[in-house]
mmCIF file of the N, C-alpha and C atoms, coordinates in Angstrom:
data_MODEL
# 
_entry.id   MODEL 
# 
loop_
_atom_site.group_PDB 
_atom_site.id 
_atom_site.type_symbol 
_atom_site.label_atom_id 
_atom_site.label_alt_id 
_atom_site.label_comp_id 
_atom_site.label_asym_id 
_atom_site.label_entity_id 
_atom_site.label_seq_id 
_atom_site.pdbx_PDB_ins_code 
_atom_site.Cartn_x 
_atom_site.Cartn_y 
_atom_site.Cartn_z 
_atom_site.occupancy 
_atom_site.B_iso_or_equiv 
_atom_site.pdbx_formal_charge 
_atom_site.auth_seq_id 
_atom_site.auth_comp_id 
_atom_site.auth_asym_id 
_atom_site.auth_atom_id 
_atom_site.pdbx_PDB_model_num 
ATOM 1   N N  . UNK A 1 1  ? 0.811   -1.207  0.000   1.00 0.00 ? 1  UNK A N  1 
ATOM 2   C CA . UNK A 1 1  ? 0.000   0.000   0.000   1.00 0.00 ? 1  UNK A CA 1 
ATOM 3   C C  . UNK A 1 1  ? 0.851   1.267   0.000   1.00 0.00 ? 1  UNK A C  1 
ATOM 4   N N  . UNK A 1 2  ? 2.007   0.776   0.292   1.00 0.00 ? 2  UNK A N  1 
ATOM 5   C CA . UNK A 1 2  ? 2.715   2.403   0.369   1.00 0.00 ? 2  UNK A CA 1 
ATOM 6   C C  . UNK A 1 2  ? 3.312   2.633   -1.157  1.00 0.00 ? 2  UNK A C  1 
ATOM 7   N N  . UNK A 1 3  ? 3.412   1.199   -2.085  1.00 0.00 ? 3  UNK A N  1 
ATOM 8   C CA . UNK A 1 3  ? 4.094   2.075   -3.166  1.00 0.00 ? 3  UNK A CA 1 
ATOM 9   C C  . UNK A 1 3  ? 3.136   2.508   -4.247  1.00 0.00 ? 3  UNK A C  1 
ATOM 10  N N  . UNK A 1 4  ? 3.104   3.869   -4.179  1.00 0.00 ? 4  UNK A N  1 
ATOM 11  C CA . UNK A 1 4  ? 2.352   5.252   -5.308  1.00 0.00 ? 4  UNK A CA 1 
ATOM 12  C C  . UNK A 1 4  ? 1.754   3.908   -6.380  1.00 0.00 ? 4  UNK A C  1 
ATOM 13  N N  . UNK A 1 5  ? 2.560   3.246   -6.828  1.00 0.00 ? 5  UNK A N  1 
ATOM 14  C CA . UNK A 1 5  ? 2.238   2.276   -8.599  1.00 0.00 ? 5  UNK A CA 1 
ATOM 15  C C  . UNK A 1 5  ? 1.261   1.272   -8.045  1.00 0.00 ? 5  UNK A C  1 
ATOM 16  N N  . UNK A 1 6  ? 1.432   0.915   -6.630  1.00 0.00 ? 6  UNK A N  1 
ATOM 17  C CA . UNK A 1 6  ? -0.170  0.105   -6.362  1.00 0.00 ? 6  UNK A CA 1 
ATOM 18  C C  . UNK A 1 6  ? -1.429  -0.709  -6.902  1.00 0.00 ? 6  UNK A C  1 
ATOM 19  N N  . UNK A 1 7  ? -1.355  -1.393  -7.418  1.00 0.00 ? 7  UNK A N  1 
ATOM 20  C CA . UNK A 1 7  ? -2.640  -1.580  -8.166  1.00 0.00 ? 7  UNK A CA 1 
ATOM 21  C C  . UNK A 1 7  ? -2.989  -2.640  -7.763  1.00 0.00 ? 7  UNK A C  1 
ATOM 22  N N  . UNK A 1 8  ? -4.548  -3.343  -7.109  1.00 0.00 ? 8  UNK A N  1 
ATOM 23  C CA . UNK A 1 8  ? -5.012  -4.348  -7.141  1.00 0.00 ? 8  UNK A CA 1 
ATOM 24  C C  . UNK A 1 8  ? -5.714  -5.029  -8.392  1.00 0.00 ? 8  UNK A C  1 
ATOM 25  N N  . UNK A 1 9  ? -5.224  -6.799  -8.500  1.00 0.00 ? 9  UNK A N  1 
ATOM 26  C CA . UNK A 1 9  ? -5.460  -7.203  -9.281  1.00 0.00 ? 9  UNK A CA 1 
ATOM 27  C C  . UNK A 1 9  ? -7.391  -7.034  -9.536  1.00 0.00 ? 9  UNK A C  1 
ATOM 28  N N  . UNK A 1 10 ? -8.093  -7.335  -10.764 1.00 0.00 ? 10 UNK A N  1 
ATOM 29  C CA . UNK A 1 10 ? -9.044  -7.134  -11.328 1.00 0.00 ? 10 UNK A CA 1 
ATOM 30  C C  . UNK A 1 10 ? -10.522 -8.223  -10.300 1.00 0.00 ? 10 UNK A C  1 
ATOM 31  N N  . UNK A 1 11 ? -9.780  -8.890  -9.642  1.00 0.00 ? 11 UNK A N  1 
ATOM 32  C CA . UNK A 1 11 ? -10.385 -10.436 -8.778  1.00 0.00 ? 11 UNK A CA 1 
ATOM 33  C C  . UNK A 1 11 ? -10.509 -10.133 -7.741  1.00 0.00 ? 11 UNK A C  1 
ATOM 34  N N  . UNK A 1 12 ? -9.505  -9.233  -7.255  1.00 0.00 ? 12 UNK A N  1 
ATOM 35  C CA . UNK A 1 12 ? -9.101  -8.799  -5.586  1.00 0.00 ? 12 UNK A CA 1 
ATOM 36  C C  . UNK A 1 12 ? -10.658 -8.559  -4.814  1.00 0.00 ? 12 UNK A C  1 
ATOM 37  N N  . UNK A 1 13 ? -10.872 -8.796  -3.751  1.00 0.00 ? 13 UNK A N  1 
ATOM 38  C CA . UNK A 1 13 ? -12.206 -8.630  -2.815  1.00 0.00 ? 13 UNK A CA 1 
ATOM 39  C C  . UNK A 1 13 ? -11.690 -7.796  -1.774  1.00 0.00 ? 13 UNK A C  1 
ATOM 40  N N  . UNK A 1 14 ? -11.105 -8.162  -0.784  1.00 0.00 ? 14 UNK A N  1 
ATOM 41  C CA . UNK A 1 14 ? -10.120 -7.489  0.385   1.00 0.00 ? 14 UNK A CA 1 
ATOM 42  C C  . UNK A 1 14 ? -9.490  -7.970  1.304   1.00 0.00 ? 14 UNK A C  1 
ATOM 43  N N  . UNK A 1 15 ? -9.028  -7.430  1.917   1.00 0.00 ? 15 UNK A N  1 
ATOM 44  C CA . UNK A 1 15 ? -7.631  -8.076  2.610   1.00 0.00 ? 15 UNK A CA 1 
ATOM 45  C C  . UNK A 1 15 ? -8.418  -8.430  3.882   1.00 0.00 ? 15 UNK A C  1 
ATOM 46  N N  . UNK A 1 16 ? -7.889  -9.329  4.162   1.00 0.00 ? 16 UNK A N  1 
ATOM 47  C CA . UNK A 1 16 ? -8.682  -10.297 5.646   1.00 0.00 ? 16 UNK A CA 1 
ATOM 48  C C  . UNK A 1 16 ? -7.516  -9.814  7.104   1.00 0.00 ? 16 UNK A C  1 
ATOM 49  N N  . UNK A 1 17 ? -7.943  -9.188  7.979   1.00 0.00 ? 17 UNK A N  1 
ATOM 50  C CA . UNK A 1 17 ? -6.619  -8.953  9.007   1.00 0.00 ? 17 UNK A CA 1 
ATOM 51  C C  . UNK A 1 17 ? -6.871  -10.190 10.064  1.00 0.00 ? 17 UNK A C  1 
ATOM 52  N N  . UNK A 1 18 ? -6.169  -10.592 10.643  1.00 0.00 ? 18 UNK A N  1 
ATOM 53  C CA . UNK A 1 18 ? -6.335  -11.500 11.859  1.00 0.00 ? 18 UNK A CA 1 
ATOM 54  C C  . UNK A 1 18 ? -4.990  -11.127 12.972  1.00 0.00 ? 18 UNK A C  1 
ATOM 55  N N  . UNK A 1 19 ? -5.189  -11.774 13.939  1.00 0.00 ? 19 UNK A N  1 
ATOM 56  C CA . UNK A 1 19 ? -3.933  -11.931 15.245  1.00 0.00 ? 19 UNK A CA 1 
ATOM 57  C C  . UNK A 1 19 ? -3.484  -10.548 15.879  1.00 0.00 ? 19 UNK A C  1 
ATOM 58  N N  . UNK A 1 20 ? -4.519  -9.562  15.511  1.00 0.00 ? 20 UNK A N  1 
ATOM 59  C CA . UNK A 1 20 ? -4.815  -8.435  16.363  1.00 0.00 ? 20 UNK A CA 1 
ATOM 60  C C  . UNK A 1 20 ? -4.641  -7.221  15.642  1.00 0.00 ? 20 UNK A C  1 
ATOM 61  N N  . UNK A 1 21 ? -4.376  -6.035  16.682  1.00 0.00 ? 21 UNK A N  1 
ATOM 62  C CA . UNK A 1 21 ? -5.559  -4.337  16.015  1.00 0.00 ? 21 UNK A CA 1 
ATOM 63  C C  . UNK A 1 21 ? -4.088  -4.106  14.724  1.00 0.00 ? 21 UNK A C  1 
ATOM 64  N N  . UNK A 1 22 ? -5.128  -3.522  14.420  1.00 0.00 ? 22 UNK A N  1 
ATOM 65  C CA . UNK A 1 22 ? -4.345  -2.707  13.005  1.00 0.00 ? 22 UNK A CA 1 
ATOM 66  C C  . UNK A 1 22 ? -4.261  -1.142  13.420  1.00 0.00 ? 22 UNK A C  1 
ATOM 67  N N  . UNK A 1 23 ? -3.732  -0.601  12.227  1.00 0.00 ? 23 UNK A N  1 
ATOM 68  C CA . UNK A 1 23 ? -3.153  1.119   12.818  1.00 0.00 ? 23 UNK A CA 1 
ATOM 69  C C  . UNK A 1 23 ? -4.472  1.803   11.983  1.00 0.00 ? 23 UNK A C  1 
ATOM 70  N N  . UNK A 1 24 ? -4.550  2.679   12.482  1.00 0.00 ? 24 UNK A N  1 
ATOM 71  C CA . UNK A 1 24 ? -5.296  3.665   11.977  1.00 0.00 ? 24 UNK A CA 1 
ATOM 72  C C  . UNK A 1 24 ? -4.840  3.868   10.669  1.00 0.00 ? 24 UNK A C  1 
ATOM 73  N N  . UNK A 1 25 ? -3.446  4.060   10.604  1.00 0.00 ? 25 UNK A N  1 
ATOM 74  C CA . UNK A 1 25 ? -2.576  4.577   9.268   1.00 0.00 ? 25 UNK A CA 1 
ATOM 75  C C  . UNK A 1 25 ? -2.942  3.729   8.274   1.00 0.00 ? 25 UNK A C  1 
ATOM 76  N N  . UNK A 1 26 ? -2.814  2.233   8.673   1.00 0.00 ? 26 UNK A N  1 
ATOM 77  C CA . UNK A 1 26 ? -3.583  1.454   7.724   1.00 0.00 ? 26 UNK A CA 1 
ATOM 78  C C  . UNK A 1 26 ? -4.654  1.236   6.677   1.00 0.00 ? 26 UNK A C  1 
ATOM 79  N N  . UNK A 1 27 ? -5.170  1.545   7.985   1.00 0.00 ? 27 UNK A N  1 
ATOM 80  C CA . UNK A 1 27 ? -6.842  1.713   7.368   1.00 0.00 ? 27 UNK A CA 1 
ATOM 81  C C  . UNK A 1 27 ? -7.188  2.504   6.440   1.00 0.00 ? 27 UNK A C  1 
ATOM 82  N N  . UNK A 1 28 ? -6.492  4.219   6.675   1.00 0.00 ? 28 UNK A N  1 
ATOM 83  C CA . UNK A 1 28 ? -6.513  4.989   5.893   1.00 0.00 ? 28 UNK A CA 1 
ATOM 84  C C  . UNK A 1 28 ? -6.025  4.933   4.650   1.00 0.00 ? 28 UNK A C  1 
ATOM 85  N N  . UNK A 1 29 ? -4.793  4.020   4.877   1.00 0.00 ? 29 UNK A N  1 
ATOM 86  C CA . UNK A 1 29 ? -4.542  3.778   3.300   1.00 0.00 ? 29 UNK A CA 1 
ATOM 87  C C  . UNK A 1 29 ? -4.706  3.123   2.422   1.00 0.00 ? 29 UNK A C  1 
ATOM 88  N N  . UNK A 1 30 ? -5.748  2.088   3.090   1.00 0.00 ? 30 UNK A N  1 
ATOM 89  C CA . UNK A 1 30 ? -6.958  0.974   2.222   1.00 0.00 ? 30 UNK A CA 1 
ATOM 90  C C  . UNK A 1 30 ? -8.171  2.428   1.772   1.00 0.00 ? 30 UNK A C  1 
ATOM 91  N N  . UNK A 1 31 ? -8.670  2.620   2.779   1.00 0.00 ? 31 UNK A N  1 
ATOM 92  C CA . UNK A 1 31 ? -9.686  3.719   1.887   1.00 0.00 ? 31 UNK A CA 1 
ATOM 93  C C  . UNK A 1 31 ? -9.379  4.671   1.187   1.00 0.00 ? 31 UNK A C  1 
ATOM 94  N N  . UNK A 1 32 ? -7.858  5.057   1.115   1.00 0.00 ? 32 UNK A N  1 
ATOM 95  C CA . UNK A 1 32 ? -7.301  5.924   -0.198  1.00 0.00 ? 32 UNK A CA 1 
ATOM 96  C C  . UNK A 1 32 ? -7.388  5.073   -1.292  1.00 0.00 ? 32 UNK A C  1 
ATOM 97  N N  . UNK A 1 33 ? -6.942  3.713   -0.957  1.00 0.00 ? 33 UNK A N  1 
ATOM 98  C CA . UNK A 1 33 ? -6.582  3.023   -2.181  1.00 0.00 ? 33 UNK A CA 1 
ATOM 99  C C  . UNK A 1 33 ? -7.943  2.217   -2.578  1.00 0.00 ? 33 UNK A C  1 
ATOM 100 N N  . UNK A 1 34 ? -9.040  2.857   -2.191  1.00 0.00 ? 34 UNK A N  1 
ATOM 101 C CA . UNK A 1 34 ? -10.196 1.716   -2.231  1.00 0.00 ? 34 UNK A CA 1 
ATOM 102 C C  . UNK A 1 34 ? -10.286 0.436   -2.165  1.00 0.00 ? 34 UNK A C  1 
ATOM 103 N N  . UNK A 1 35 ? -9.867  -0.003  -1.447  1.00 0.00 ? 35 UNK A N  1 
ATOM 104 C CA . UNK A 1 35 ? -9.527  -1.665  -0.835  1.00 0.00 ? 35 UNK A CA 1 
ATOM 105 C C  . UNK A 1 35 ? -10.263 -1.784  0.708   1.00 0.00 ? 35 UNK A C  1 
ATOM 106 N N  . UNK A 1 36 ? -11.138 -2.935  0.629   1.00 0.00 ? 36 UNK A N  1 
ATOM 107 C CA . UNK A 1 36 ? -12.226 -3.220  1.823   1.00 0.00 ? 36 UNK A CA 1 
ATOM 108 C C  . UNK A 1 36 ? -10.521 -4.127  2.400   1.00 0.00 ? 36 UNK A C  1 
ATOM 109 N N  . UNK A 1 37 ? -10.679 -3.391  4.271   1.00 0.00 ? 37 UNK A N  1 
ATOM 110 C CA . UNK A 1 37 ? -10.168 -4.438  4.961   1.00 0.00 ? 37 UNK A CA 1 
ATOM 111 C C  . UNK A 1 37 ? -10.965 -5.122  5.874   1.00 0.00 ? 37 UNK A C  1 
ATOM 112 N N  . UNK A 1 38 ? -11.403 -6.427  6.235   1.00 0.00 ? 38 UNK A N  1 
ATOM 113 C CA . UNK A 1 38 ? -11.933 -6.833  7.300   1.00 0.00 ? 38 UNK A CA 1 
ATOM 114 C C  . UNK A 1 38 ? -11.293 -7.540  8.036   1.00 0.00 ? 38 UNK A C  1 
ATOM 115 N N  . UNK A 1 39 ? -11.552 -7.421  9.660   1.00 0.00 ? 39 UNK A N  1 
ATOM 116 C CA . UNK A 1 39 ? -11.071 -8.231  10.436  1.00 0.00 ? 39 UNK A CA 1 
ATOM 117 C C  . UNK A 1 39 ? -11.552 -9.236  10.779  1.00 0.00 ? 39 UNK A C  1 
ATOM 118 N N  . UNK A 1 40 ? -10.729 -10.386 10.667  1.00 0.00 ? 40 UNK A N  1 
ATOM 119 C CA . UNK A 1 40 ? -11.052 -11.998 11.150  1.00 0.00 ? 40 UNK A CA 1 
ATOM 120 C C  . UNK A 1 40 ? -10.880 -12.192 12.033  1.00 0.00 ? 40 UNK A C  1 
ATOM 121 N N  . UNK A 1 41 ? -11.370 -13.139 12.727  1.00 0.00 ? 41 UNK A N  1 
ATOM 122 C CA . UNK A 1 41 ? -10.998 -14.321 14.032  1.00 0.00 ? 41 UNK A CA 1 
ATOM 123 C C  . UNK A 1 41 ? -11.657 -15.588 13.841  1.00 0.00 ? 41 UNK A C  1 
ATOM 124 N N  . UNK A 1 42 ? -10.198 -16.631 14.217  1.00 0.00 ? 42 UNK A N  1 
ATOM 125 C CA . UNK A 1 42 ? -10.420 -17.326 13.929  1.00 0.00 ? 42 UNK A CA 1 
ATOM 126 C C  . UNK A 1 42 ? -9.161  -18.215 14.829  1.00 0.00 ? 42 UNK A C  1 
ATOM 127 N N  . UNK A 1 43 ? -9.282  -19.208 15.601  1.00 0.00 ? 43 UNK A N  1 
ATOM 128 C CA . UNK A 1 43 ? -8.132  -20.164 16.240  1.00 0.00 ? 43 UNK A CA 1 
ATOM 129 C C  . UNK A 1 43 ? -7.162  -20.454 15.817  1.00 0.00 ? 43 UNK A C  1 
ATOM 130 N N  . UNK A 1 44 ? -6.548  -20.059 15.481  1.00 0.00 ? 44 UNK A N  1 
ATOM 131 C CA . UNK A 1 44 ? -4.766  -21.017 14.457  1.00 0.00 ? 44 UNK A CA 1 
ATOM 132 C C  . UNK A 1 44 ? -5.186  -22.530 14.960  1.00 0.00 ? 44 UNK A C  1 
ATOM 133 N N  . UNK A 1 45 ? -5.031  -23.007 15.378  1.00 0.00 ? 45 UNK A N  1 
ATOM 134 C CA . UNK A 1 45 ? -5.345  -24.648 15.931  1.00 0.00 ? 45 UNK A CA 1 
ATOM 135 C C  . UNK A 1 45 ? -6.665  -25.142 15.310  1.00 0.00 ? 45 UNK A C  1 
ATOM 136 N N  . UNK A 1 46 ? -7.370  -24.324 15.050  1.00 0.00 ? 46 UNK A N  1 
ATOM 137 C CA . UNK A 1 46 ? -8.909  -25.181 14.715  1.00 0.00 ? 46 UNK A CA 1 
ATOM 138 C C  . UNK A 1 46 ? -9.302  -24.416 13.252  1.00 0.00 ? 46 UNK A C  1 
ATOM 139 N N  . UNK A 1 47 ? -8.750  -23.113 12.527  1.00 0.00 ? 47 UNK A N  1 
ATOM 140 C CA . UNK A 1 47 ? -9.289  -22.788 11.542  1.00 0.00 ? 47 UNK A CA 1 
ATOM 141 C C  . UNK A 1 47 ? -8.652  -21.580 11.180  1.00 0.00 ? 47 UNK A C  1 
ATOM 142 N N  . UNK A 1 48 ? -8.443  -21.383 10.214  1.00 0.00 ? 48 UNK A N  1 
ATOM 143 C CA . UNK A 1 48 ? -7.986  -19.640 9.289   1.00 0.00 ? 48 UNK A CA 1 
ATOM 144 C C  . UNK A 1 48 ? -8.712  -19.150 9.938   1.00 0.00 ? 48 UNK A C  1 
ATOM 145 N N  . UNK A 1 49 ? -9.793  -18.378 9.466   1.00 0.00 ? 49 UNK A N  1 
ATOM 146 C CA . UNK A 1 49 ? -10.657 -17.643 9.857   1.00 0.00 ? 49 UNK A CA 1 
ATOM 147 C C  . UNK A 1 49 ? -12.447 -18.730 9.912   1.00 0.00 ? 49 UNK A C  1 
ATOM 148 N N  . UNK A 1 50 ? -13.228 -17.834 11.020  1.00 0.00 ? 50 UNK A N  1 
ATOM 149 C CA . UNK A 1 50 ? -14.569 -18.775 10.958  1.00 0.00 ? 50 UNK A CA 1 
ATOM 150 C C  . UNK A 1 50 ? -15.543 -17.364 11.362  1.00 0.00 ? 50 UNK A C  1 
ATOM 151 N N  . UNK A 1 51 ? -15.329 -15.738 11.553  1.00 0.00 ? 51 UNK A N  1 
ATOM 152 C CA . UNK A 1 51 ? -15.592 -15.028 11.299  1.00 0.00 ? 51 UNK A CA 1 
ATOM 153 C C  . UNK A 1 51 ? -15.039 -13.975 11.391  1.00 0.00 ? 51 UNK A C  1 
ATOM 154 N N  . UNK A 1 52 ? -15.786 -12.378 10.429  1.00 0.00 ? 52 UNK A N  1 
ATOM 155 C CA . UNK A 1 52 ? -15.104 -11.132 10.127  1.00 0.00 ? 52 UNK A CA 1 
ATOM 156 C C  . UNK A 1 52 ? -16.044 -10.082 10.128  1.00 0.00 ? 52 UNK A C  1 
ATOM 157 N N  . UNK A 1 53 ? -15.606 -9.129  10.169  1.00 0.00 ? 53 UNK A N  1 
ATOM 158 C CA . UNK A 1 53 ? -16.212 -7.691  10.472  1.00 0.00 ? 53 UNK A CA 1 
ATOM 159 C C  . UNK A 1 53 ? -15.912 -7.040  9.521   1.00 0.00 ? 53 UNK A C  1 
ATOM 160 N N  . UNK A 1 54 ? -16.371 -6.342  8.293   1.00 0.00 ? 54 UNK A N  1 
ATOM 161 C CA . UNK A 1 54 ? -15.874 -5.501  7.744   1.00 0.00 ? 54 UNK A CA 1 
ATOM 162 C C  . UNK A 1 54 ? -15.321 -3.808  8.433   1.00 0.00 ? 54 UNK A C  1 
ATOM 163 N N  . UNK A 1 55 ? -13.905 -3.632  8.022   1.00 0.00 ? 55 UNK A N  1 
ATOM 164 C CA . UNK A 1 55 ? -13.480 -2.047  9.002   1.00 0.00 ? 55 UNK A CA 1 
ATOM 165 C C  . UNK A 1 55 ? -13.460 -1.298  8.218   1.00 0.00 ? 55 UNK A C  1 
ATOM 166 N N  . UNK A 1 56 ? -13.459 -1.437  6.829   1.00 0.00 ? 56 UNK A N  1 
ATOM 167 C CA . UNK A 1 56 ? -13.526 -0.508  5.606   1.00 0.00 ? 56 UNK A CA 1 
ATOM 168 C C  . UNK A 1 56 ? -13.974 -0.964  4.492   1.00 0.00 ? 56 UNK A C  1 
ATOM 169 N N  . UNK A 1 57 ? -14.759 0.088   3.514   1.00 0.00 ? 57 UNK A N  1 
ATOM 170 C CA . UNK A 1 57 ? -15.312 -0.382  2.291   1.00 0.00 ? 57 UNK A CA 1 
ATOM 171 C C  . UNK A 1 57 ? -14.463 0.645   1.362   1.00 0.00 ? 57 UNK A C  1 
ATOM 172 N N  . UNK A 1 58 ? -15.057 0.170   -0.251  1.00 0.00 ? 58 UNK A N  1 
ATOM 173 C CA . UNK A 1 58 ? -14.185 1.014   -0.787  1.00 0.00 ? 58 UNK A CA 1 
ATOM 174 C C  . UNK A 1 58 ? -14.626 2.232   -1.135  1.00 0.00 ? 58 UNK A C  1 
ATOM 175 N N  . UNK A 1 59 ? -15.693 2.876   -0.497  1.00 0.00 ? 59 UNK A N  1 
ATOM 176 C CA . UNK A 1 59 ? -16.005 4.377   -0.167  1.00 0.00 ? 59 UNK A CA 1 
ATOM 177 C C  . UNK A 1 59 ? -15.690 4.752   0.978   1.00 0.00 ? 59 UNK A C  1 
ATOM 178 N N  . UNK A 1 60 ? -14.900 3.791   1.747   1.00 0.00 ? 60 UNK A N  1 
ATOM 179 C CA . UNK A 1 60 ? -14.653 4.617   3.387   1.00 0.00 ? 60 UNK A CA 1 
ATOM 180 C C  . UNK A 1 60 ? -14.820 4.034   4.440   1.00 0.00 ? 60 UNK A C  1 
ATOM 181 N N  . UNK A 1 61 ? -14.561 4.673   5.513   1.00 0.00 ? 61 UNK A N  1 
ATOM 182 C CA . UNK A 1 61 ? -14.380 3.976   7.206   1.00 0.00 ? 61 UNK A CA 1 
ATOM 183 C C  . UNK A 1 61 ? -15.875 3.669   7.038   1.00 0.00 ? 61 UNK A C  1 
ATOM 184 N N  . UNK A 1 62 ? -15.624 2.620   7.868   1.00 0.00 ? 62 UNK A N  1 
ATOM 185 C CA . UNK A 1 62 ? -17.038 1.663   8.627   1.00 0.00 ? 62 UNK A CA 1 
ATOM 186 C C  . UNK A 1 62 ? -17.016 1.862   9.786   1.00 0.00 ? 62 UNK A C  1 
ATOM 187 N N  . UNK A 1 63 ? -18.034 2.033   10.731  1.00 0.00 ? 63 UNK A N  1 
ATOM 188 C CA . UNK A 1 63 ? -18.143 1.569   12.348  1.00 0.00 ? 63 UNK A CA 1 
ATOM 189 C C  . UNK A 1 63 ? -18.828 0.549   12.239  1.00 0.00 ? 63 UNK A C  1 
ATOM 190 N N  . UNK A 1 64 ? -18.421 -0.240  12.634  1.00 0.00 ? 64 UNK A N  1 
ATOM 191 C CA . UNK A 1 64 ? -18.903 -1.373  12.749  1.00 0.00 ? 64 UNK A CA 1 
ATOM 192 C C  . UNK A 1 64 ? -19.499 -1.701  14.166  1.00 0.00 ? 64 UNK A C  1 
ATOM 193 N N  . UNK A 1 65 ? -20.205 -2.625  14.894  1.00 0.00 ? 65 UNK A N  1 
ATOM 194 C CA . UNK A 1 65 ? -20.439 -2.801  16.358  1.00 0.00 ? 65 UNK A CA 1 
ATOM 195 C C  . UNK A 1 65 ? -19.324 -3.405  17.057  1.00 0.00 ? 65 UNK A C  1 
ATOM 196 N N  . UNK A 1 66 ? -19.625 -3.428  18.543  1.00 0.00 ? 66 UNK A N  1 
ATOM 197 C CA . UNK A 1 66 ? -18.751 -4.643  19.116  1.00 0.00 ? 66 UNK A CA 1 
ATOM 198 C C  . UNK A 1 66 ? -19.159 -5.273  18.963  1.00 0.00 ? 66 UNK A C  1 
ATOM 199 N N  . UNK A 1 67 ? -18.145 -6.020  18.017  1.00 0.00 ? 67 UNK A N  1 
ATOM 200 C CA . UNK A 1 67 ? -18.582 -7.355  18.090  1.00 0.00 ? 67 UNK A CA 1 
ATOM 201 C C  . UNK A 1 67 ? -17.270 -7.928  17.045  1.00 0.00 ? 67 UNK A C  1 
ATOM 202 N N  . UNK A 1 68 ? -16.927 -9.130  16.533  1.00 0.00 ? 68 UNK A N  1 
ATOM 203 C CA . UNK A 1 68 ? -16.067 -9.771  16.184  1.00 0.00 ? 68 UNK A CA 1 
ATOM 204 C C  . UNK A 1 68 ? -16.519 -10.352 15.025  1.00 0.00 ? 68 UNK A C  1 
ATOM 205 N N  . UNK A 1 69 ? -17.673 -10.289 14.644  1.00 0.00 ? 69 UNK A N  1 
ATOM 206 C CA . UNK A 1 69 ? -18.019 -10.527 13.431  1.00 0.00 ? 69 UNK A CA 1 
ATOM 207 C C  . UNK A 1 69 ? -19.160 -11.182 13.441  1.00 0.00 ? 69 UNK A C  1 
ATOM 208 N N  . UNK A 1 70 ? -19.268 -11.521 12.277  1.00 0.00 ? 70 UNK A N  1 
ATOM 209 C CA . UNK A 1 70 ? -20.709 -12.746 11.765  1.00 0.00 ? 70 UNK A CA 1 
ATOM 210 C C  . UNK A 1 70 ? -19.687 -14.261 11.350  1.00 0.00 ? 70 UNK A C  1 
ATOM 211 N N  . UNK A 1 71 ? -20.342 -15.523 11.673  1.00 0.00 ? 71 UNK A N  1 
ATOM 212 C CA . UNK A 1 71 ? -19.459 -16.568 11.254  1.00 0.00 ? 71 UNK A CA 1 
ATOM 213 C C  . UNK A 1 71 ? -19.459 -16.445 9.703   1.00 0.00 ? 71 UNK A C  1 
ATOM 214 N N  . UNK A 1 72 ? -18.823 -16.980 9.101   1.00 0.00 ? 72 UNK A N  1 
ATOM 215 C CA . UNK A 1 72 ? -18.789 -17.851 7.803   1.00 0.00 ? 72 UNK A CA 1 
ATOM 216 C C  . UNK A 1 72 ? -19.617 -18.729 7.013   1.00 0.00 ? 72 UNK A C  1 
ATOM 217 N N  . UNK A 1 73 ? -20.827 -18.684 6.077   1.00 0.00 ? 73 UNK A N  1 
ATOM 218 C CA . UNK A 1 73 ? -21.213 -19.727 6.213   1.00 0.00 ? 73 UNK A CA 1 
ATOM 219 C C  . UNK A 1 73 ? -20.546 -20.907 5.648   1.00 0.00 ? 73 UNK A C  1 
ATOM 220 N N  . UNK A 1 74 ? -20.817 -21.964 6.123   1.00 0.00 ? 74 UNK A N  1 
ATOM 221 C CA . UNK A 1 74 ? -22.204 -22.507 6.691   1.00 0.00 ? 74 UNK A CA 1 
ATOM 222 C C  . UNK A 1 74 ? -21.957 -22.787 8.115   1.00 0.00 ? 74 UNK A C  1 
ATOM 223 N N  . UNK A 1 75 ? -20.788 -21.633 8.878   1.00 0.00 ? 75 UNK A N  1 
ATOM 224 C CA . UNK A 1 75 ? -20.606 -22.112 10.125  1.00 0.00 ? 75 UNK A CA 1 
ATOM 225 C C  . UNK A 1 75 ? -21.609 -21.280 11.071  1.00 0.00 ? 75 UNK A C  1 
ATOM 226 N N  . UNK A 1 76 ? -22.021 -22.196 12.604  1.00 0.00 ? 76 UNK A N  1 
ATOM 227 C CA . UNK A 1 76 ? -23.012 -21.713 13.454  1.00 0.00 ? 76 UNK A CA 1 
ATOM 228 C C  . UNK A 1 76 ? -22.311 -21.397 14.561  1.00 0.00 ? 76 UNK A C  1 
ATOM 229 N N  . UNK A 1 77 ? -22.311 -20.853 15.304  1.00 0.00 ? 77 UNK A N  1 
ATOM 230 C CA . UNK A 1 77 ? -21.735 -20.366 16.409  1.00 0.00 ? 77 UNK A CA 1 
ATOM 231 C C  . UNK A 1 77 ? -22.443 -20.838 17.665  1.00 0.00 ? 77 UNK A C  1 
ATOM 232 N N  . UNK A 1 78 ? -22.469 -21.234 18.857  1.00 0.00 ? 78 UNK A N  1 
ATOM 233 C CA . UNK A 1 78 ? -22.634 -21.991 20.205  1.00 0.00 ? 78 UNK A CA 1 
ATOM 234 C C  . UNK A 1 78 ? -22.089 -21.151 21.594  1.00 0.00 ? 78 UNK A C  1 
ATOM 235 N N  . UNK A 1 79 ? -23.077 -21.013 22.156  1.00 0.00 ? 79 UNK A N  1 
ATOM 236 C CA . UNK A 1 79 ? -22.193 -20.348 23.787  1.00 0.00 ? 79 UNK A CA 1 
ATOM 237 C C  . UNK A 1 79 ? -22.631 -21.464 24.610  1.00 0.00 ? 79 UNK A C  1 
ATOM 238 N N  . UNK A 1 80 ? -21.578 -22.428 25.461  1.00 0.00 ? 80 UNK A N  1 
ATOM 239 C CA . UNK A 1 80 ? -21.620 -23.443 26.097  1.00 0.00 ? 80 UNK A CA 1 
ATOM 240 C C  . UNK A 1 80 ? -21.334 -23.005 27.353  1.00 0.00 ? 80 UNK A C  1 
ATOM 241 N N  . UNK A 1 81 ? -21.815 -23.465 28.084  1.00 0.00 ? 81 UNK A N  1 
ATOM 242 C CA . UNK A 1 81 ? -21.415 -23.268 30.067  1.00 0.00 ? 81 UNK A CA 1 
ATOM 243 C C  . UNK A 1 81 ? -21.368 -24.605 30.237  1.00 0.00 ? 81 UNK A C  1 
# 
């Protein structure tokens, strides 16, 4: 993202972040460059990613909620005690 000649390929969707926060600076320079980033979570031990939040589209910052995302489908999510 920092070099000026930049170009995403014609296929590109957006960059997936995982394993924690990103910079502000970042972000900003996905929505200069119109590139959606979303953040994942997901276990290294059990899966890449199993859900994401979009933090930017390619018109601009998102607020998104707290929250960590929506799963993947066709995955369901479970709160066990």
């Amino acid at each position: 993202l920092k070099n000026p000649l930049f170009k995403t390929h014609r296929g590109f969707k957006a960059i997936l972040l995982g394993g924690g926060p990103t910079t502000q600076q970042l972000l900003k320079r996905s929505v200069e460059r119109g590139i959606p980033i979303v953040s994942s979570y997901g276990m290294t031990e059990t899966c890449a990613q199993i859900v994401a939040n979009p933090m930017t589209t390619p018109s601009g910052m998102y607020t998104p909620l707290k929250s960590v995302g929506k799963p993947f489908p066709p995955n369901q999510l479970q709160i066990r005690d």
